[in-house]
C-alpha positions as CSV (number, residue, x, y, z in Angstrom):
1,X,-7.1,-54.6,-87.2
2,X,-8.7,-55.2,-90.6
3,X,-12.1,-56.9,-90.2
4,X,-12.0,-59.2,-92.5
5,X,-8.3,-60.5,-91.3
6,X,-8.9,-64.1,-89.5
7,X,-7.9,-64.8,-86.1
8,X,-4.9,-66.8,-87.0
9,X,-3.8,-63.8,-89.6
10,X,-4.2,-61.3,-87.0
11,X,-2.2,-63.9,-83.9
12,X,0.5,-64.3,-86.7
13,X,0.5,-60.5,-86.8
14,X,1.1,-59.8,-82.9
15,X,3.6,-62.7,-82.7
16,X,5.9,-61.5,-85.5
17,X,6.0,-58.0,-84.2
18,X,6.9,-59.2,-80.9
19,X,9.3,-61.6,-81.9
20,X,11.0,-59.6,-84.4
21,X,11.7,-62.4,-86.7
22,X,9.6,-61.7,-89.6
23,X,11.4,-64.3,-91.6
24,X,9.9,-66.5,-89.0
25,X,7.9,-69.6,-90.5
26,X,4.6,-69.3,-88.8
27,X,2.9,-72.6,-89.3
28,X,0.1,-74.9,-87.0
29,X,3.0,-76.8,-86.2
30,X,5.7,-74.3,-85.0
31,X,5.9,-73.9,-81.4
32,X,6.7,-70.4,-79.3
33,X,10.0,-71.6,-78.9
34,X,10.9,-72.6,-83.2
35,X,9.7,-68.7,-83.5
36,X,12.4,-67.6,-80.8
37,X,9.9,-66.1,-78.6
38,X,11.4,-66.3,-74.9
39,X,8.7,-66.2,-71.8
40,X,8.7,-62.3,-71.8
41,X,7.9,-62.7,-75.5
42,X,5.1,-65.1,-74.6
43,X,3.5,-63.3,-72.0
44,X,3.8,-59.9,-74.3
45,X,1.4,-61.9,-76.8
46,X,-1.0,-63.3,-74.7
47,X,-1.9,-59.4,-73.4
48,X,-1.9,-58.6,-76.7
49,X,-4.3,-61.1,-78.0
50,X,-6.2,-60.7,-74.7
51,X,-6.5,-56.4,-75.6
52,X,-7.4,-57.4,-78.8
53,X,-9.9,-59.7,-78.6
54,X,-11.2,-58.7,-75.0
55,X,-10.9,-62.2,-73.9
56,X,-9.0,-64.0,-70.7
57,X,-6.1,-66.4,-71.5
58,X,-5.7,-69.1,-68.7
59,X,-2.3,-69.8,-68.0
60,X,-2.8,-73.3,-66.6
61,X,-4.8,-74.1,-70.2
62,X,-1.8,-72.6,-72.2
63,X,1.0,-75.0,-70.7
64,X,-1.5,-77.8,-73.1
65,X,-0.9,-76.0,-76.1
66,X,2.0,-77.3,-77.9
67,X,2.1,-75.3,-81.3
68,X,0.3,-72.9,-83.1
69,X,-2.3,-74.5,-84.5
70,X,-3.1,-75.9,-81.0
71,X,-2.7,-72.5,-80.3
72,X,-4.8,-70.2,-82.6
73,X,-8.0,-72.8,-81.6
74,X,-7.7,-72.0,-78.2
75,X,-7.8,-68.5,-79.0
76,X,-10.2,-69.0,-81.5
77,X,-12.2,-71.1,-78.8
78,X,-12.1,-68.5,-76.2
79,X,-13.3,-66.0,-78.6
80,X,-16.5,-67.9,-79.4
81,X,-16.9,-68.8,-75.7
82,X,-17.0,-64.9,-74.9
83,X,-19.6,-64.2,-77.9
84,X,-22.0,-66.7,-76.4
Protein backbone atom coordinates (compact mmCIF):
# COMPACT_ATOMS: atom_id res chain seq x y z
CA UNK A 1 0.00 0.00 0.00
CA UNK A 2 1.46 3.32 -1.14
CA UNK A 3 1.67 5.79 1.69
CA UNK A 4 0.61 8.56 0.36
CA UNK A 5 -2.69 6.67 -1.32
CA UNK A 6 -5.89 7.95 0.86
CA UNK A 7 -8.16 5.72 2.60
CA UNK A 8 -10.89 5.95 0.11
CA UNK A 9 -8.12 5.28 -2.87
CA UNK A 10 -6.85 2.30 -1.04
CA UNK A 11 -10.98 0.91 0.06
CA UNK A 12 -11.61 1.51 -3.76
CA UNK A 13 -8.59 -0.68 -4.36
CA UNK A 14 -9.62 -3.85 -2.16
CA UNK A 15 -13.25 -3.53 -3.37
CA UNK A 16 -12.45 -3.71 -7.05
CA UNK A 17 -10.10 -6.62 -6.63
CA UNK A 18 -12.64 -8.45 -4.88
CA UNK A 19 -15.44 -7.61 -6.89
CA UNK A 20 -13.75 -8.15 -10.17
CA UNK A 21 -15.55 -5.43 -11.86
CA UNK A 22 -12.96 -2.92 -12.56
CA UNK A 23 -15.22 -1.17 -14.86
CA UNK A 24 -17.21 -0.67 -11.75
CA UNK A 25 -18.17 3.09 -11.02
CA UNK A 26 -16.89 3.58 -7.56
CA UNK A 27 -18.57 6.72 -6.26
CA UNK A 28 -19.85 8.08 -2.44
CA UNK A 29 -22.99 7.23 -3.66
CA UNK A 30 -22.77 3.60 -5.06
CA UNK A 31 -23.84 1.01 -2.66
CA UNK A 32 -22.11 -2.75 -2.23
CA UNK A 33 -24.82 -4.04 -4.11
CA UNK A 34 -24.53 -1.26 -7.57
CA UNK A 35 -20.80 -2.68 -7.49
CA UNK A 36 -22.19 -6.43 -7.62
CA UNK A 37 -20.47 -7.32 -4.51
CA UNK A 38 -22.64 -10.32 -2.97
CA UNK A 39 -22.36 -10.91 1.09
CA UNK A 40 -19.24 -13.26 0.63
CA UNK A 41 -17.91 -10.28 -1.32
CA UNK A 42 -18.74 -7.94 1.51
CA UNK A 43 -17.44 -9.81 4.27
CA UNK A 44 -14.09 -10.55 2.06
CA UNK A 45 -13.57 -6.55 2.18
CA UNK A 46 -14.27 -5.79 5.60
CA UNK A 47 -11.23 -8.46 6.64
CA UNK A 48 -9.41 -6.86 4.18
CA UNK A 49 -9.75 -3.36 5.26
CA UNK A 50 -9.71 -4.64 8.86
CA UNK A 51 -5.74 -6.46 7.98
CA UNK A 52 -5.04 -3.38 6.46
CA UNK A 53 -5.71 -0.88 8.58
CA UNK A 54 -5.54 -3.05 11.93
CA UNK A 55 -8.88 -1.84 12.94
CA UNK A 56 -12.36 -3.74 14.11
CA UNK A 57 -15.42 -3.32 11.78
CA UNK A 58 -18.73 -3.71 13.80
CA UNK A 59 -21.13 -5.51 11.99
CA UNK A 60 -24.23 -4.04 13.70
CA UNK A 61 -22.68 -0.30 12.69
CA UNK A 62 -22.19 -1.55 8.99
CA UNK A 63 -26.00 -2.50 8.40
CA UNK A 64 -26.23 1.97 8.76
CA UNK A 65 -24.04 2.49 6.04
CA UNK A 66 -25.82 2.84 2.89
CA UNK A 67 -23.04 3.75 0.24
CA UNK A 68 -19.66 4.37 -0.02
CA UNK A 69 -19.17 7.49 1.02
CA UNK A 70 -21.13 6.58 4.20
CA UNK A 71 -18.81 3.94 4.01
CA UNK A 72 -15.24 5.10 3.55
CA UNK A 73 -16.04 7.69 6.78
CA UNK A 74 -16.77 4.99 8.91
CA UNK A 75 -13.64 3.43 8.01
CA UNK A 76 -11.96 6.57 7.98
CA UNK A 77 -13.64 7.13 11.57
CA UNK A 78 -12.48 3.95 12.96
CA UNK A 79 -9.10 4.57 11.80
CA UNK A 80 -8.70 7.87 13.72
CA UNK A 81 -10.59 6.31 16.67
CA UNK A 82 -7.68 3.52 16.81
CA UNK A 83 -4.81 6.34 16.53
CA UNK A 84 -6.12 8.12 19.50
Amino acid sequence: MAVNASVEETIKKIVMKIVRKPDMEFTPTATFKDLKADSLDVVQILVAIEDTYEIEVNDEEMKNLSDMGSFVAYIEQKIAEKNK
